[in-house]
N, C-alpha and C positions, 0 to 999 in steps of 0.2 A: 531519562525519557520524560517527557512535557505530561500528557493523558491519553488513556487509552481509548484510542478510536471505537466504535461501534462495527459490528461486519458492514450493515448499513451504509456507516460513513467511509469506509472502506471501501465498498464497492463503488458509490459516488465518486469519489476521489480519485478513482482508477478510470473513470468510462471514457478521459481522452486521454487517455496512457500507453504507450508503447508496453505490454507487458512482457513481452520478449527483453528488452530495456527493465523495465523493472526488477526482472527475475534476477537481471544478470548486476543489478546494482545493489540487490538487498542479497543473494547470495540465495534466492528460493528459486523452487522449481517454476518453470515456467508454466508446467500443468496446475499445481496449486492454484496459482493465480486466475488459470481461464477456470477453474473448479470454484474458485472463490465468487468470482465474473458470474457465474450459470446460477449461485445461489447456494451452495454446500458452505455449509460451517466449517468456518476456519476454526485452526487449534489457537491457543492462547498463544504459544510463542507467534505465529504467524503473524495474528493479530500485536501484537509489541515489538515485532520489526515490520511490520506495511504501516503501524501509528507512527513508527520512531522516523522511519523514510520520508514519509507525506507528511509530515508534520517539519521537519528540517527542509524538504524541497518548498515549500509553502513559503515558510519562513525567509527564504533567501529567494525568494522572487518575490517578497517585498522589500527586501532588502534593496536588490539590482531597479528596483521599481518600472 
């Protein structure tokens, strides 16, 4: 894993995201995510796969440019 995102930057990251899609790509509930979305503290693990996700998606849509 790269570094670990912030909830912050987490939340950012997600606001034009399918999270239905995300849920079902990172293997998390899809309610975590709207809970995350409203402002509830994510657990670390959450946080270290919605970093590891958004950080590899990121990464390869610079890539594709």
């Amino acid at each position: 894993m790269k570094q670990l995102m912030t909830p912050d930057q987490v939340r950012q990251a997600l606001t034009d995201r399918n999270l239905t899609v995300v849920a079902e790509r990172t293997k998390l509930h899809a309610s975590t995510l709207y809970r995350l979305r409203d402002g509830e503290k994510p657990s670390l693990r959450t946080l270290e796969v919605l970093s590891e996700y958004l950080q590899a998606s990121a990464s390869k849509a610079v890539r594709n440019g």
